[in-house]
C-alpha positions as CSV (number, residue, x, y, z in Angstrom):
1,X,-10.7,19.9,0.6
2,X,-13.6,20.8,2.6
3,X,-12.5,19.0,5.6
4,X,-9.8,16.6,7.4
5,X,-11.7,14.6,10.0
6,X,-9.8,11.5,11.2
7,X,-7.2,9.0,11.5
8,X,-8.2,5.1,10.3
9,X,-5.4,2.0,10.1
10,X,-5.3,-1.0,8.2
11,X,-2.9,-3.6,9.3
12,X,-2.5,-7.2,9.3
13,X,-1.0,-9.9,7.1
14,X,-1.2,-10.9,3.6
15,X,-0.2,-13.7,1.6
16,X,2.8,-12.7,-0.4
17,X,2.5,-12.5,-4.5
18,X,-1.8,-12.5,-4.4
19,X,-3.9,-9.3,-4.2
20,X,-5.6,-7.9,-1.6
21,X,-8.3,-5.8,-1.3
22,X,-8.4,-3.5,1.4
23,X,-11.9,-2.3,2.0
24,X,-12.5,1.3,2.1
25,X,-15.1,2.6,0.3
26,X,-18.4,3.4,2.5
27,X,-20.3,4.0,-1.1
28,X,-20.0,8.3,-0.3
29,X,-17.9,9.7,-3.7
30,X,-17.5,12.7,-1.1
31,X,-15.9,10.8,1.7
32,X,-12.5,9.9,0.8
33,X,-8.7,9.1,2.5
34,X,-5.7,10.5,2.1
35,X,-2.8,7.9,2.9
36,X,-0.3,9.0,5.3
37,X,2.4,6.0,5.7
38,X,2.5,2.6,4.3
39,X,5.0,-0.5,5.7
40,X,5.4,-3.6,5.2
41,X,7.8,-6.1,6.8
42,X,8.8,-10.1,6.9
43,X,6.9,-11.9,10.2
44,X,10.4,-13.6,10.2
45,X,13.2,-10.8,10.1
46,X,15.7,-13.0,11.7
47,X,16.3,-14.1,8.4
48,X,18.3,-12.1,6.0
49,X,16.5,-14.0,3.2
50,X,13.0,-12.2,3.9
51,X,13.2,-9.0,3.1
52,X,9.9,-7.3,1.3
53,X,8.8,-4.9,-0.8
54,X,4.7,-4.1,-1.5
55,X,2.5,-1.3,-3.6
56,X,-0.6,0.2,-2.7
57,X,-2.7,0.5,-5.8
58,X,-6.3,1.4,-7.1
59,X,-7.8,-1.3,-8.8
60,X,-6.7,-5.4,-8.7
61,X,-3.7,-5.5,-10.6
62,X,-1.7,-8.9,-9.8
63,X,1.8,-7.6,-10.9
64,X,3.7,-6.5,-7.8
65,X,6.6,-4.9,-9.8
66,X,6.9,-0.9,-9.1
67,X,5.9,1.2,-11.8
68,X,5.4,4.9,-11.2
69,X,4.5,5.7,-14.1
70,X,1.0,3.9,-13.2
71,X,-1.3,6.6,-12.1
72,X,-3.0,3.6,-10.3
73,X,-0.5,2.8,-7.6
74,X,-0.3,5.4,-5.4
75,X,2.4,3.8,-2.3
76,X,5.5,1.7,-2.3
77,X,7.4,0.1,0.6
78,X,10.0,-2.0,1.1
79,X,12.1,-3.6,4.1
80,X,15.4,-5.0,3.7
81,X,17.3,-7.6,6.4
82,X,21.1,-7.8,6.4
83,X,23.7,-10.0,8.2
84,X,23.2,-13.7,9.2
85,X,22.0,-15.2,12.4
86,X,22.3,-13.2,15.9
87,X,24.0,-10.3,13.2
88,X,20.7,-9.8,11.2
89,X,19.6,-6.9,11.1
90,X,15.8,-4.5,9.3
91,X,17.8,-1.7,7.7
92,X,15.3,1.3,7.6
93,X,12.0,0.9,6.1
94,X,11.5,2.5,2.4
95,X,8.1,4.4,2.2
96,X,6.8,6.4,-0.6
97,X,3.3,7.7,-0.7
98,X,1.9,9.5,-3.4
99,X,0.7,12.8,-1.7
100,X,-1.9,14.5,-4.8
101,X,-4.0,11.0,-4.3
102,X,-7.2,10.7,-2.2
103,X,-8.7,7.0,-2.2
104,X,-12.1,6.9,-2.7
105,X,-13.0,3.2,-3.8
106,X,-11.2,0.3,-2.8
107,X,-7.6,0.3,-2.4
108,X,-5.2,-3.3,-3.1
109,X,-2.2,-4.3,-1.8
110,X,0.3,-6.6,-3.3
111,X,3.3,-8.0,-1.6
112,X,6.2,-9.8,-2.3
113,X,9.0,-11.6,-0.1
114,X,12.9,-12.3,-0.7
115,X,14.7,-14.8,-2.3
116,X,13.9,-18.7,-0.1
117,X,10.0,-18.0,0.3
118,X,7.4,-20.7,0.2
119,X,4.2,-21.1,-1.3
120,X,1.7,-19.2,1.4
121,X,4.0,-16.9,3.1
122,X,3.1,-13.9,5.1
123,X,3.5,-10.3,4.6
124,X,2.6,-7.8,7.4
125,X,1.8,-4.2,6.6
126,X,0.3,-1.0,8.3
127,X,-1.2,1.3,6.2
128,X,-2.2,4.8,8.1
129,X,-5.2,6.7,6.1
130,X,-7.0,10.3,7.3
131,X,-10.0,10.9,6.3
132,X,-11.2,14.2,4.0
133,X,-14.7,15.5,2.7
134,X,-14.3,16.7,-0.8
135,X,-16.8,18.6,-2.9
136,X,-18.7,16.9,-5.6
137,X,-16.2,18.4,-8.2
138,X,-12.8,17.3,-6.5
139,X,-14.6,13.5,-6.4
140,X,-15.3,13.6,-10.4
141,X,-11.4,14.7,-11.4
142,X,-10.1,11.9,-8.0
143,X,-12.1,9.6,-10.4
144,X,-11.1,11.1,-13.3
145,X,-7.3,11.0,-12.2
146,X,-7.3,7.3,-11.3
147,X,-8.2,6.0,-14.3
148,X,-5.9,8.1,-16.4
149,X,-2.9,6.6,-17.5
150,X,-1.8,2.4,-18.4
151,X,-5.2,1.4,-18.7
């Protein structure tokens, strides 16, 4: 890498079981973002039924379901509420970021809530991302690497 420049976040809230894409890409194949931590959490953890779990991925897949054997999602997080009324309780987040990956397109985000959700529910989720130069090479094997396996 040629150079690490700066910090960026992405946070807000996302309606559980769509996709969402998360603009990044500023149209510079040298310009890329490494992500650095990825969370997501029910708007309601008082109740034990909203727990969460979301994936960070590379192109618009729909499927929420973890698979990392997908060279195309690249971060997984989860959060998990336990106990029942003034009890309840966010056990400690899950976070797993792919560390070899370096976005340089758009990155999605899919999210799914617990058992008891409606229709239009909301997911909230940080995502942390540092920016790097790369060199012209390094930005045809990130391509490269994306599209490399389950397509």
């Amino acid at each position: 890498m040629v150079g690490v420049h700066r910090t960026r976040t992405l946070r807000g809230t996302v309606v559980e079981g769509e996709t969402h894409r998360l603009v990044v890409d500023d149209g510079d194949l040298n310009h890329g973002y490494k992500i650095k931590r990825f969370i997501v959490s029910s708007r309601y953890p008082a109740n034990s039924a909203n727990g969460c779990f979301g994936t960070l991925h590379l192109d618009q897949v729909t499927d929420p379901i973890w698979n990392w054997n997908d060279n195309r999602q690249i971060a997984w997080a989860s959060t998990s509420i336990t106990g029942t009324g003034a009890n309840n309780a966010a056990n400690a987040p899950f976070s797993l970021v792919d560390p070899d990956h370096i976005v340089l397109r758009d990155l999605f985000l899919t999210c799914q809530l617990g058992q008891d959700t409606v229709d239009g529910a909301l997911v909230n989720y940080f995502v942390e991302l540092e920016t790097v130069e790369i060199t012209d090479n390094q930005a045809v094997l990130t391509l490269i690497k994306e599209r490399s396996q389950d397509v």
